[in-house]
SEMAR-405477 format. One record per residue: x, y, z of N, C-alpha, C in turn; residue in one letter. Coordinates in steps of 0.1 Angstrom, whole numbers, plus 5000, padded with zeros to 4 digits. Atoms other than C-alpha are relative to their C-alpha. Layout:
% SEMAR-405477
    nu    nv    nw   cau   cav   caw    cu    cv    cw  residuo
     X     Y     Z     X     Y     Z     X     Y     Z        a
...
//
This chain:
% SEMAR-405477
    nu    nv    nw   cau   cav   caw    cu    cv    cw  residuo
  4988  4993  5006  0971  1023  3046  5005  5011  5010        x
  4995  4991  4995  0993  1046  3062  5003  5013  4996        x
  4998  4992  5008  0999  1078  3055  4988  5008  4999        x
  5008  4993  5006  0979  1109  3039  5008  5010  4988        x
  4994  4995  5009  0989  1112  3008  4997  5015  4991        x
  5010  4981  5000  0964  1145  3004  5015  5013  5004        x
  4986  4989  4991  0994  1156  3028  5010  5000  4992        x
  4981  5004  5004  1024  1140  3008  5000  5009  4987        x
  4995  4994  5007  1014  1161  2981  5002  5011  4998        x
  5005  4989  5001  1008  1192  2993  5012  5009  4998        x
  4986  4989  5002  1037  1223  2983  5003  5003  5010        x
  4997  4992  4992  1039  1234  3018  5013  4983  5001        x
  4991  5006  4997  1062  1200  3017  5009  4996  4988        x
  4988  4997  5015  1079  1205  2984  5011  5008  5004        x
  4987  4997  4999  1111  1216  2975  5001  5014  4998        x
  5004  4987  5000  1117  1256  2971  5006  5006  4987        x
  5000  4998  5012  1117  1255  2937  4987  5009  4992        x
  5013  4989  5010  1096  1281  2910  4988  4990  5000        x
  5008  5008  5001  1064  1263  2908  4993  5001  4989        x
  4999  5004  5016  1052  1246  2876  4990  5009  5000        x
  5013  4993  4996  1024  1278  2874  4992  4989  4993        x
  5007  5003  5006  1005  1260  2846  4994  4989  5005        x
  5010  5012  4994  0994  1230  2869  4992  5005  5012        x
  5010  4994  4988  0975  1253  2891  4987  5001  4995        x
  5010  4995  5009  0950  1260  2862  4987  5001  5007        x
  5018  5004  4998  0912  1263  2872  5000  5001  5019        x
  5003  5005  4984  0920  1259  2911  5000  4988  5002        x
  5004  5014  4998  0914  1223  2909  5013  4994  5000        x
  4991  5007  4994  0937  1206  2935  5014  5013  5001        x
  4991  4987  4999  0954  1240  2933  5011  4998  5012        x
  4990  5002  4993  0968  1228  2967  5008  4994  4998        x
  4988  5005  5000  0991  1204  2958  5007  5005  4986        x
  4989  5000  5003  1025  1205  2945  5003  4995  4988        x
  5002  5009  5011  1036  1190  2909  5016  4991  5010        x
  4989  5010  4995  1062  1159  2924  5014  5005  4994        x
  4988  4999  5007  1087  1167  2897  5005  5016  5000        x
  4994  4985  4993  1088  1202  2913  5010  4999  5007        x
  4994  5002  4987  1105  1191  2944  5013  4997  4996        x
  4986  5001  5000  1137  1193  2951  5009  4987  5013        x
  4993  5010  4988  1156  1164  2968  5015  4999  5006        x
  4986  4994  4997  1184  1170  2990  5008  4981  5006        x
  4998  5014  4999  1187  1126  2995  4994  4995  4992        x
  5008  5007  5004  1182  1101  2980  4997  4990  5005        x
  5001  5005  4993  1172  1081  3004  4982  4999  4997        x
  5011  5001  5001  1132  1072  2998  4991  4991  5013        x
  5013  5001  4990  1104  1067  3027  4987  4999  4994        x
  5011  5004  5005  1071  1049  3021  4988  5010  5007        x
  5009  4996  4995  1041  1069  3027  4988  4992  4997        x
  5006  5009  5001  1018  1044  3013  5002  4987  4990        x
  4999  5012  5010  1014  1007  3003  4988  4994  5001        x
  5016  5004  5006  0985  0995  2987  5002  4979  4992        x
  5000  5013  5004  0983  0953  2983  4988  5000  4991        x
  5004  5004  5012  0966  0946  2947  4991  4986  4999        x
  5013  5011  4993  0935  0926  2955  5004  4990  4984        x
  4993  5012  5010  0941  0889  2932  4987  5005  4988        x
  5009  5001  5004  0905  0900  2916  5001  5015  4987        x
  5000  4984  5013  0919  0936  2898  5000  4999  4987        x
  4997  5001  5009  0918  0940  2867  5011  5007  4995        x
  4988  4991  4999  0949  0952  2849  4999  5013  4992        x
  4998  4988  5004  0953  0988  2846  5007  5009  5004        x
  4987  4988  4996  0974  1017  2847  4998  5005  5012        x
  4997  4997  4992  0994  1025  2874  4988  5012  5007        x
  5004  4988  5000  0978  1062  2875  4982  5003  5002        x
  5013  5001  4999  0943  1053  2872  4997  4990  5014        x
  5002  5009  4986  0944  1027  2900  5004  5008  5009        x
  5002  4994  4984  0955  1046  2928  4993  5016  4998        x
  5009  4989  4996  0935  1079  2915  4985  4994  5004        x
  5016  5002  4993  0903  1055  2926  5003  4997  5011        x
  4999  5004  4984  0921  1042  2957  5004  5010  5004        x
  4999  4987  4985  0931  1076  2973  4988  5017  4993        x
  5004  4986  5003  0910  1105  2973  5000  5013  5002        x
  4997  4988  4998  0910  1136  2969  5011  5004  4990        x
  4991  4997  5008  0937  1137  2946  4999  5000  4983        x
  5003  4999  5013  0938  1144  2908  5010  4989  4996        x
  4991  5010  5012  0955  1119  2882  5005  5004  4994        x
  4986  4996  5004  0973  1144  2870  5013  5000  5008        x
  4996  5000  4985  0991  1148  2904  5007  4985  5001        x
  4992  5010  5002  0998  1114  2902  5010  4992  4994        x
  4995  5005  5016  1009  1108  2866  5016  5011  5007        x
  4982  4998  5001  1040  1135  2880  5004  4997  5010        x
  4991  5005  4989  1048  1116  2910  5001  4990  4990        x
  4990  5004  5003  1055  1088  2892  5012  5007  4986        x
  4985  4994  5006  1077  1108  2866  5007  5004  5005        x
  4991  4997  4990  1090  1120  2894  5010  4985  5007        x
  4995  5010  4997  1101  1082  2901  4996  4995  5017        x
  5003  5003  4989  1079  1077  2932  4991  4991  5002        x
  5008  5012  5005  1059  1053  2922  5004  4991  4997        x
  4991  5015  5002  1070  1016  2931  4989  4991  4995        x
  5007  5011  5003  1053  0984  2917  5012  4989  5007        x
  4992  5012  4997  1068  0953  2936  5017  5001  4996        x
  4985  4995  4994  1098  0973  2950  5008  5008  4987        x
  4989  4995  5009  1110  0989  2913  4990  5012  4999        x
  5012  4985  5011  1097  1027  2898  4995  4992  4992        x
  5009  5004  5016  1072  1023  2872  4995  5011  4994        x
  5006  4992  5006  1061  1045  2849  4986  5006  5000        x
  5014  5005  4991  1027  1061  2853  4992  4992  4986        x
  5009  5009  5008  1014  1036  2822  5001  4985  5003        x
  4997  5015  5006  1025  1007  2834  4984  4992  5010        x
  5016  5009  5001  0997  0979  2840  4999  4992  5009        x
  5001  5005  4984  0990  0970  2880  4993  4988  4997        x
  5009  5010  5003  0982  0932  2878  4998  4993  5019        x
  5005  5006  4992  0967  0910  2903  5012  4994  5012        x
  4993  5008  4989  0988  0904  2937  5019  5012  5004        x
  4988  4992  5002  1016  0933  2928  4994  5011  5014        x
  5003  4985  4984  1024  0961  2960  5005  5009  4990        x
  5002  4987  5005  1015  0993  2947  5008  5010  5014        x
  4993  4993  4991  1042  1018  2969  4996  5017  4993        x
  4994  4985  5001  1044  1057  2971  5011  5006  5012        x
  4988  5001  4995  1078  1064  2981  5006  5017  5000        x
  4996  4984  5004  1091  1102  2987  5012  5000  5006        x
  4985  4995  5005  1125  1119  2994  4998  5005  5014        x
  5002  4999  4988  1110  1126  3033  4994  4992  5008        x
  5003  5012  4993  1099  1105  3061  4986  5010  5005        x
  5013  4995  4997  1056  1112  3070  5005  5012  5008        x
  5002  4983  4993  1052  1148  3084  4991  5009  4997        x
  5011  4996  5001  1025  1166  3095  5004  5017  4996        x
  4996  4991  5002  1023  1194  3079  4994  5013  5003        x
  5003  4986  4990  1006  1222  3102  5010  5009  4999        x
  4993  4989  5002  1023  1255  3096  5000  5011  5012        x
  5001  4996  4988  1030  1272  3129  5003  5016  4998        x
  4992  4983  5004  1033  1313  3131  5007  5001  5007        x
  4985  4993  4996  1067  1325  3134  5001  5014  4998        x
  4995  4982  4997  1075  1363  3144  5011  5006  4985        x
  4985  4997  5011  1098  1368  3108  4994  5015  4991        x
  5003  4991  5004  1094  1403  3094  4994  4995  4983        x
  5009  4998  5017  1068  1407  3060  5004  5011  4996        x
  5002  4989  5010  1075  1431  3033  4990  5002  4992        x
  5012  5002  5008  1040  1437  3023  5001  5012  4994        x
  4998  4989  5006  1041  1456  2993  4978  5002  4999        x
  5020  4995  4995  0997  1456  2994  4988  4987  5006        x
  5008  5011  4997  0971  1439  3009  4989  5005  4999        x
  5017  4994  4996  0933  1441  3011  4993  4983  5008        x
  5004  5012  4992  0907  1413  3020  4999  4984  4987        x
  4995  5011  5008  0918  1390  2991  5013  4992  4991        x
  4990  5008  5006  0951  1388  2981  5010  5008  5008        x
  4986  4997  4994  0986  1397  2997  5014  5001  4992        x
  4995  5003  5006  1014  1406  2976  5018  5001  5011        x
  4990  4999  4988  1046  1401  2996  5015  4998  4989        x
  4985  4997  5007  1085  1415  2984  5009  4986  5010        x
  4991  5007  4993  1104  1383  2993  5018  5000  4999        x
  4987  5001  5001  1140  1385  3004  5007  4990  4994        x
  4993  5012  5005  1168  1361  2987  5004  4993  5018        x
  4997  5009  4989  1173  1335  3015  4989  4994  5007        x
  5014  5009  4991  1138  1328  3027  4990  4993  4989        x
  5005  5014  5009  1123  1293  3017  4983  5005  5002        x
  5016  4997  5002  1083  1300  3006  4994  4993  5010        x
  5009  5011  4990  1071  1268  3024  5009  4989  5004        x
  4991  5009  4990  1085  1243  3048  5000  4989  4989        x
  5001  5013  5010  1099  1211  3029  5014  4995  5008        x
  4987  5012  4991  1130  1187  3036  5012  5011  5004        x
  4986  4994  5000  1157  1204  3057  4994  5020  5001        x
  5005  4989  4996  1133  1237  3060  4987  5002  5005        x
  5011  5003  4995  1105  1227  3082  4998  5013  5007        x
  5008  4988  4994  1102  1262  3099  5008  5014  4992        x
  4994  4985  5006  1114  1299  3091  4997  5007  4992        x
  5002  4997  5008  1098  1301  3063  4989  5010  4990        x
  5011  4990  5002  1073  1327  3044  4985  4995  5003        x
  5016  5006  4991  1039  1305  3054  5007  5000  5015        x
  5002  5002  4985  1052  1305  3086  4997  5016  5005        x
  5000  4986  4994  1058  1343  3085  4981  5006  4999        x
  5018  4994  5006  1018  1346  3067  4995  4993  5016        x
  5011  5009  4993  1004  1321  3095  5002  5012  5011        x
  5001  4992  4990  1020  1346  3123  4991  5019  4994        x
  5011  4984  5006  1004  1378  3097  4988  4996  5007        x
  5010  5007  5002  0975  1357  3101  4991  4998  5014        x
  5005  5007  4986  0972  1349  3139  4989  5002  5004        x
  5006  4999  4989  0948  1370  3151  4989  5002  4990        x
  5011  5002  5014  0923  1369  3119  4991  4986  5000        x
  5000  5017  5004  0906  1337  3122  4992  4997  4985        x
  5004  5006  5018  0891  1341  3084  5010  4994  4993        x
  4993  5003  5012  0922  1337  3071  5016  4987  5010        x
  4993  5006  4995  0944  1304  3082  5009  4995  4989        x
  4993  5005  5010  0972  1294  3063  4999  4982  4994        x
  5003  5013  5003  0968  1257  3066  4992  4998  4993        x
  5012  5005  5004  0935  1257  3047  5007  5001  4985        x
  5001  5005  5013  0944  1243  3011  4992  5012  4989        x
  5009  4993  5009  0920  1265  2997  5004  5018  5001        x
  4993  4980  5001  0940  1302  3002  5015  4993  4996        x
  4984  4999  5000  0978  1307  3001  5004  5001  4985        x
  4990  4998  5012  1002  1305  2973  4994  4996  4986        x
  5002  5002  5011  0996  1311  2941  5008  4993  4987        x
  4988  5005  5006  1027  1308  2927  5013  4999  5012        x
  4989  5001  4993  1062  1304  2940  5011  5002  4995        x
  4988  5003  5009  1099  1311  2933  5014  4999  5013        x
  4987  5010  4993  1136  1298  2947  5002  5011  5011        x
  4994  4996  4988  1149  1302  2981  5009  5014  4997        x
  4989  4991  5003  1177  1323  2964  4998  5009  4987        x
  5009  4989  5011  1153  1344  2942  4994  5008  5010        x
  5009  4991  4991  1144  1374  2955  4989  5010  4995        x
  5008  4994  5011  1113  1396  2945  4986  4997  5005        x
  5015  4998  5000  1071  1398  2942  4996  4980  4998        x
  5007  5006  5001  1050  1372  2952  4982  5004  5006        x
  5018  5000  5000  1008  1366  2951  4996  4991  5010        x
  5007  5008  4989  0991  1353  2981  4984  4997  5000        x
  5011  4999  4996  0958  1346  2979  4993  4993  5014        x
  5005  5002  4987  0933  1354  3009  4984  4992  5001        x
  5017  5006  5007  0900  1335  2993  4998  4991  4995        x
  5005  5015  5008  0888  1302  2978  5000  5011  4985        x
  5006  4993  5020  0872  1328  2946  5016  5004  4999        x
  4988  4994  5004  0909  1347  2949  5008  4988  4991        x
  4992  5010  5004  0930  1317  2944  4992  4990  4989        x
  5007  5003  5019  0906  1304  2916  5006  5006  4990        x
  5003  4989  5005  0902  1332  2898  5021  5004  4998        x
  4983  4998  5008  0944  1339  2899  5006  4988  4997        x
  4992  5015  5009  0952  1305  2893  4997  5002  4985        x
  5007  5000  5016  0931  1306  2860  5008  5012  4991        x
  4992  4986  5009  0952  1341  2850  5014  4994  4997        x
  4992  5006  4998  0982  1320  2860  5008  4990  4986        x
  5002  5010  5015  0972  1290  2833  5002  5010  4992        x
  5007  4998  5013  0959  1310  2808  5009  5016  4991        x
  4990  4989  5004  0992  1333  2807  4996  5015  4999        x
  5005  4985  4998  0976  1367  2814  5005  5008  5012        x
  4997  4989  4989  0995  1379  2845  5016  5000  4993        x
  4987  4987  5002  1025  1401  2839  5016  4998  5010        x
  4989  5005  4997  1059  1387  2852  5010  5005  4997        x
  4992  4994  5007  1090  1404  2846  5011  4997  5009        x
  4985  4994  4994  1128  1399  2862  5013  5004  4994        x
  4981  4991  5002  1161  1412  2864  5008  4989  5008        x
  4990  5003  5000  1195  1393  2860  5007  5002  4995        x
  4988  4997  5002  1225  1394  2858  5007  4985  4992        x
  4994  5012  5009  1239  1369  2832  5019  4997  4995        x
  4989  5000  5007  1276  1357  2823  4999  5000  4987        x
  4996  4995  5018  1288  1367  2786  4992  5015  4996        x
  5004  4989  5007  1283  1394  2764  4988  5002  4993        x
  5005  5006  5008  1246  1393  2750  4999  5008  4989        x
  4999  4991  5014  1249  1409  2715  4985  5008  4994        x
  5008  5002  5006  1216  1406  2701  4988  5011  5012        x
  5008  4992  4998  1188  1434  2708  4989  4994  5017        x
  5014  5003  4991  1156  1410  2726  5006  4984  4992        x
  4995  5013  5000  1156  1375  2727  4992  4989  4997        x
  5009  5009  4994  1131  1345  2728  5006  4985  5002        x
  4995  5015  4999  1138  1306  2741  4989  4996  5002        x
  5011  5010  5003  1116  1279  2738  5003  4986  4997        x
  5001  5009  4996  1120  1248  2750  5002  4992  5014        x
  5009  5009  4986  1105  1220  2774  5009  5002  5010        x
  4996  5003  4987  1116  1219  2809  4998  4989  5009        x
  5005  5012  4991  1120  1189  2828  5017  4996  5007        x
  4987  5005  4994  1144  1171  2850  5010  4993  4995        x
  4984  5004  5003  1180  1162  2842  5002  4986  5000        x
  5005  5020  4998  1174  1120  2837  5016  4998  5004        x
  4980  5005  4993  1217  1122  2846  5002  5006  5019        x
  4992  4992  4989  1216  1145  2877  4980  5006  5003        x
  5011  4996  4995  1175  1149  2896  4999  5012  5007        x
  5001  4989  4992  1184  1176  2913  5004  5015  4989        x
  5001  4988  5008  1187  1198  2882  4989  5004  4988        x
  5012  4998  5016  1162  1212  2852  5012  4998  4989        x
  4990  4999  5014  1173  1207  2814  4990  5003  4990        x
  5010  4991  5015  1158  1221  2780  4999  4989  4993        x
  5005  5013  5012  1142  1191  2754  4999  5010  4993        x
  5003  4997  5013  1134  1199  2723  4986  5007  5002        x
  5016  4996  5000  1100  1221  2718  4991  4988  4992        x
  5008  5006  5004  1087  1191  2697  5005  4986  5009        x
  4999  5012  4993  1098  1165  2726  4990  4999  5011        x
  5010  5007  4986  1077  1142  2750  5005  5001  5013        x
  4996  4999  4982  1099  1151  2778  5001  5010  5001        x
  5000  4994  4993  1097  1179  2797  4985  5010  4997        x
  5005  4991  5003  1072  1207  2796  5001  5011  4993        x
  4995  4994  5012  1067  1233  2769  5008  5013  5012        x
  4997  4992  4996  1082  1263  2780  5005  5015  4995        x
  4992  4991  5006  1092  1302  2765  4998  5011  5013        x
  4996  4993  4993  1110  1326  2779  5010  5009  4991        x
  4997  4990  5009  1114  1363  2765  5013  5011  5010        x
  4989  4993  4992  1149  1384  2774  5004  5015  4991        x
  4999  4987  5001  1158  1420  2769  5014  5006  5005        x
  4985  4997  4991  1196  1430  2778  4997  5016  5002        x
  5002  4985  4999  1194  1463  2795  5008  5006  5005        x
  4984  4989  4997  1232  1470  2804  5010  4988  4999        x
  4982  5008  5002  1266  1454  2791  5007  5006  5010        x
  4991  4998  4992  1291  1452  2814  5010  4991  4993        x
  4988  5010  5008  1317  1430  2787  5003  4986  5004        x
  4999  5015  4997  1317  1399  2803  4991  4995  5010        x
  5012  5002  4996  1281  1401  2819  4991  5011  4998        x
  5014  4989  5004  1246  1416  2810  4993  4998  5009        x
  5010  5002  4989  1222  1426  2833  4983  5002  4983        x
  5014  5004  5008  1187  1412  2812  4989  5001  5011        x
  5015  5008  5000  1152  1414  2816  4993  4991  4992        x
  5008  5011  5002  1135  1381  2816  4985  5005  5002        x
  5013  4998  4994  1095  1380  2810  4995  4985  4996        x
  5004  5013  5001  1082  1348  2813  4983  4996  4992        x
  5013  5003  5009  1053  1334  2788  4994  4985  5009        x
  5008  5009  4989  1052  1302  2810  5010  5000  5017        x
  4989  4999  4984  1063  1293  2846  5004  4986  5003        x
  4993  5017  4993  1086  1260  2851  5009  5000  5010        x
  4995  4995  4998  1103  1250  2870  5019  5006  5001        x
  4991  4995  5003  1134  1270  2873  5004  5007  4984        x
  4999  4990  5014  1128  1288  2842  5009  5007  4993        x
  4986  4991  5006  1152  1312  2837  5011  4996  5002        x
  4983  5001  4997  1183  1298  2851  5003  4990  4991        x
  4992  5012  5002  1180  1266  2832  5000  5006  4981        x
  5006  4998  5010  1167  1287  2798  5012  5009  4997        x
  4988  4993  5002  1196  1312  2802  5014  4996  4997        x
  4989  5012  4998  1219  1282  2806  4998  4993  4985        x
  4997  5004  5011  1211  1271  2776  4998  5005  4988        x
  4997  4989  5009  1217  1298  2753  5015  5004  5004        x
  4984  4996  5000  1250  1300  2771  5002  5010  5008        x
  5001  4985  4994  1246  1329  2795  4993  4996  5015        x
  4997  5004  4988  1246  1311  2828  4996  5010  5016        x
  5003  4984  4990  1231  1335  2860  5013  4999  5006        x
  4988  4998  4990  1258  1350  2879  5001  4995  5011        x
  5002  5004  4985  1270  1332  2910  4985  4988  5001        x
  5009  5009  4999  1242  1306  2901  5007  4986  5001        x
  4990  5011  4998  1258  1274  2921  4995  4987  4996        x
  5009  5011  5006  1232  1249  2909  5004  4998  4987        x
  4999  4998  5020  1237  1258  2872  5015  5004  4996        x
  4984  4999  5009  1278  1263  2870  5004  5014  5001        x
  5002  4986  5000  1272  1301  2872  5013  5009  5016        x
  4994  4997  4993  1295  1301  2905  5016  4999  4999        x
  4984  4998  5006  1331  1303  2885  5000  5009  4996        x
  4998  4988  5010  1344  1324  2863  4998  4997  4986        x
  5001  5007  5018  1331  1316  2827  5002  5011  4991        x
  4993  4988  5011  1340  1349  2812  5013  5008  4999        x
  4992  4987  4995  1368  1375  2813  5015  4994  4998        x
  4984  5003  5004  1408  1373  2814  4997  4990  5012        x
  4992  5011  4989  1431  1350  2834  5009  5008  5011        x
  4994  4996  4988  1448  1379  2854  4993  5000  5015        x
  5001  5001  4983  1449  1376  2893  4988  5012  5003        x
  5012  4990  4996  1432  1408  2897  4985  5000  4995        x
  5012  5008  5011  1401  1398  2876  4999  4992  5007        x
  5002  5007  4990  1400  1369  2899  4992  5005  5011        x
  5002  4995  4990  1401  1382  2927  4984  5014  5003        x
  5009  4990  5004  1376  1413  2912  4989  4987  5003        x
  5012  5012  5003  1349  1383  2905  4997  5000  5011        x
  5003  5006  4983  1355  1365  2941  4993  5010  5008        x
  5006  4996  4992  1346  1393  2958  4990  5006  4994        x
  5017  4996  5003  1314  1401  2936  4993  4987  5009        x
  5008  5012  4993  1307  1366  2947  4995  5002  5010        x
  5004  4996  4987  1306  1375  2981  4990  5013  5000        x
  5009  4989  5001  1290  1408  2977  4983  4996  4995        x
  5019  5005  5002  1256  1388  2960  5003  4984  5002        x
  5002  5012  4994  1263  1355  2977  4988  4988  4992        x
  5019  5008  5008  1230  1340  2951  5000  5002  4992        x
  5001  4995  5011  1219  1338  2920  4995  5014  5000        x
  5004  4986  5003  1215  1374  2907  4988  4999  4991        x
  5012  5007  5007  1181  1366  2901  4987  5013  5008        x
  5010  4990  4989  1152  1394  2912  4987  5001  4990        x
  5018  4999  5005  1111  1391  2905  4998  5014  5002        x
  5000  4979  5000  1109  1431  2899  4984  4999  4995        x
  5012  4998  5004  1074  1430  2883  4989  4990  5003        x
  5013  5015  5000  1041  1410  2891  4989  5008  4994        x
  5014  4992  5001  1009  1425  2875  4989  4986  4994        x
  5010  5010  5005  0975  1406  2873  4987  5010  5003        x
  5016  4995  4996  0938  1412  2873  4994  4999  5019        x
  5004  5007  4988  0922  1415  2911  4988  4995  4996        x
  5010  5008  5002  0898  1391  2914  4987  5000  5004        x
  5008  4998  4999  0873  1407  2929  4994  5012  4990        x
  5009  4985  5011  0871  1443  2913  5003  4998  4985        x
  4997  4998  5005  0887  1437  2884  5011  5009  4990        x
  4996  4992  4997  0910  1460  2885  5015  4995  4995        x
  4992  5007  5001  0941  1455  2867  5015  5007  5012        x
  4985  4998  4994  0971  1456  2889  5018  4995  5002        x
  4985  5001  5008  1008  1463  2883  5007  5006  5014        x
  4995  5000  4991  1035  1457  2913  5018  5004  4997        x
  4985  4999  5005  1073  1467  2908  5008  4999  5014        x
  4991  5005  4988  1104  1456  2932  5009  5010  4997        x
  4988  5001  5000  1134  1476  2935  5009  4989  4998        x
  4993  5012  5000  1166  1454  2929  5005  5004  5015        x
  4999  5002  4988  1176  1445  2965  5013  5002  5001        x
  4986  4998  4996  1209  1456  2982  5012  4993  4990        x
  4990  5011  5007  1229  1427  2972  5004  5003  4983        x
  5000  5004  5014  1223  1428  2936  5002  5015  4996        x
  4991  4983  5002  1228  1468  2933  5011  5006  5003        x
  4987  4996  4997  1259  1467  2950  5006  4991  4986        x
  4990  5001  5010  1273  1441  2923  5000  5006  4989        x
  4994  4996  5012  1261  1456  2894  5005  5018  4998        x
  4993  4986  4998  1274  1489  2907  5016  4995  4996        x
  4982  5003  5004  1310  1471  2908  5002  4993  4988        x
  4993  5004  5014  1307  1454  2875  4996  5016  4992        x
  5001  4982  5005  1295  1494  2862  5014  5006  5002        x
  4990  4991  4997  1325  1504  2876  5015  4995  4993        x
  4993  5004  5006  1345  1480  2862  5002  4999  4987        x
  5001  4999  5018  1333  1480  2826  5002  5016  4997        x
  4999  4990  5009  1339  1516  2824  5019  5006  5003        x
  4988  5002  4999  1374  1512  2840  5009  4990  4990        x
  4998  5010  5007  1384  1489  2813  4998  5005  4985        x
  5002  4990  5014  1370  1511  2785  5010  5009  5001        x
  4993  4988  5003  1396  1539  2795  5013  4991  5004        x
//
């Protein structure tokens, strides 16, 4: 067989999407990626392995036959590549129950062509808001992709850690067993958790699962939101019309993942609120797609529709007012302001806070200026 599918699944070649926290749980396989994370900028699919179905198999599910033919890998890990639709039987997707019989090619098909995935250190400035000898918590700018994946194979924050890293040799980024805890979008800016330890990255994965670390951001949402505090609650999973987006199920549906997400408005501006979001789980794209469906769209979010005008009058100037917020936060107005967790060695609880970053204080300075211009 060709290929290392160990490699094909690992996050440093996913897409630079929030990552599903809750499949990190325990550490176990903590390195890879959930499939239906990734983001695909083609659809174009490349075989990384094909497995011929000896005439003597017995028949059984997809998900269980190739978790005994490749190792190293969990069957959970599997079960969401194929819901991710990467998983061929005799050239079609299959579901991961369906029932591999005697003589059928078993495929794993991705959204990139094989690539090794060695993480090289690049010179790119860190904003390390603390470090010690087990975890790293780093303020990430909006524009820089976490880990290399399709279309962002270098420049990226493991690249910037591997060059932190260089002259340390305990701590290598390549090694599966440290790095990213969690993750969030290229065009989110804000607190992330590194771990520098096998026990670290246990130990905060498990806080991760088991909903005990402290998450909190700031956006900027279109419409008015009325109501005090907020809760949403429902599943997250991929858009079965359009893959390259999240969408909300039902909380009592089989599709998507469960998901709640608590909101707090903490300034009207009449035809957008700046809210804090605190997240109870982490999917992904959590907030944009949970905001989105309540009707309250992130500002300038071009994924999610958020990059028009969905509130306000029809005069020219109003237009024109908007466009050039646009420019002014060029991204979703999306900022990870808070991370707090337990450290994993002392125990020690710790609580991290972000400024909101240039971009996003200059617009909601100009929608401030505008909502009180509009009152007189």
């Amino acid at each position: 067989m060709d290929g290392d599918l160990t490699n094909t699944l690992n996050p440093l070649l996913a897409g630079d999407d929030e990552l599903d926290i809750e499949e990190l749980g325990g550490g176990l396989h903590s390195e890879f990626a959930d499939l239906d994370a990734s983001d695909s900028e083609t659809s174009q699919l490349y075989e990384h392995y094909r497995i011929p179905v000896d005439k003597n198999q017995k028949m059984i599910r997809v998900d269980k036959f190739l978790f005994d033919q490749l190792s190293g890998i969990s069957r959970n890990r599997i079960q969401n590549a194929a819901d991710a639709g990467f998983i061929f039987a005799n050239d079609r997707p299959v579901k991961r129950s369906y029932k591999v019989k005697p003589f059928d090619i078993i495929k794993v098909m991705l959204n990139r062509p094989p690539y090794s995935n060695d993480i090289l250190p690049e010179d790119i400035p860190l904003d390390i808001v603390y470090e010690d000898d087990d975890v790293i918590v780093v303020n990430k700018p909006a524009g820089l992709v976490v880990h290399p994946g399709l279309g962002n194979w270098t420049g990226t924050l493991l690249n910037a850690l591997a060059w932190h890293f260089k002259d340390d040799s305990r701590y290598d980024i390549n090694n599966p067993e440290i790095g990213l805890v969690h993750r969030i979008d290229k065009d989110t800016s804000g607190l992330l958790c590194i771990a520098k330890s096998p026990e670290a990255k246990t130990h905060l994965g498990k806080q991760f699962f088991n909903k005990t670390t402290k998450r909190e951001y700031n956006a900027l949402v279109w419409g008015n939101i009325q109501e005090e505090e907020g809760r949403i609650e429902g599943n997250i999973g991929r858009d079965p019309r359009n893959r390259m987006l999240m969408t909300v199920f039902p909380p009592d549906s089989e599709q998507g993942k469960h998901a709640v997400t608590h909101y707090y408005p903490l300034e009207r501006f009449g035809y957008v609120t700046l809210v804090k979001c605190v997240l109870e789980t982490g999917r992904t794209h959590q907030i944009r797609v949970h905001m989105k469906h309540i009707g309250h769209v992130l500002f300038n979010d071009i994924r999610y529709g958020g990059d028009v005008i969905l509130k306000g009058t029809t005069h020219a100037k109003y237009r024109q007012f908007v466009e050039n917020c646009f420019k002014v936060c060029p991204r979703q107005a999306l900022h990870a302001k808070t991370l707090g967790f337990v450290h994993p060695r002392t125990g020690k609880e710790m609580m991290f806070d972000s400024p909101l970053p240039p971009d996003m204080t200059a617009l909601i300075e100009r929608w401030r200026g505008y909502s009180l211009a509009i009152e007189h």
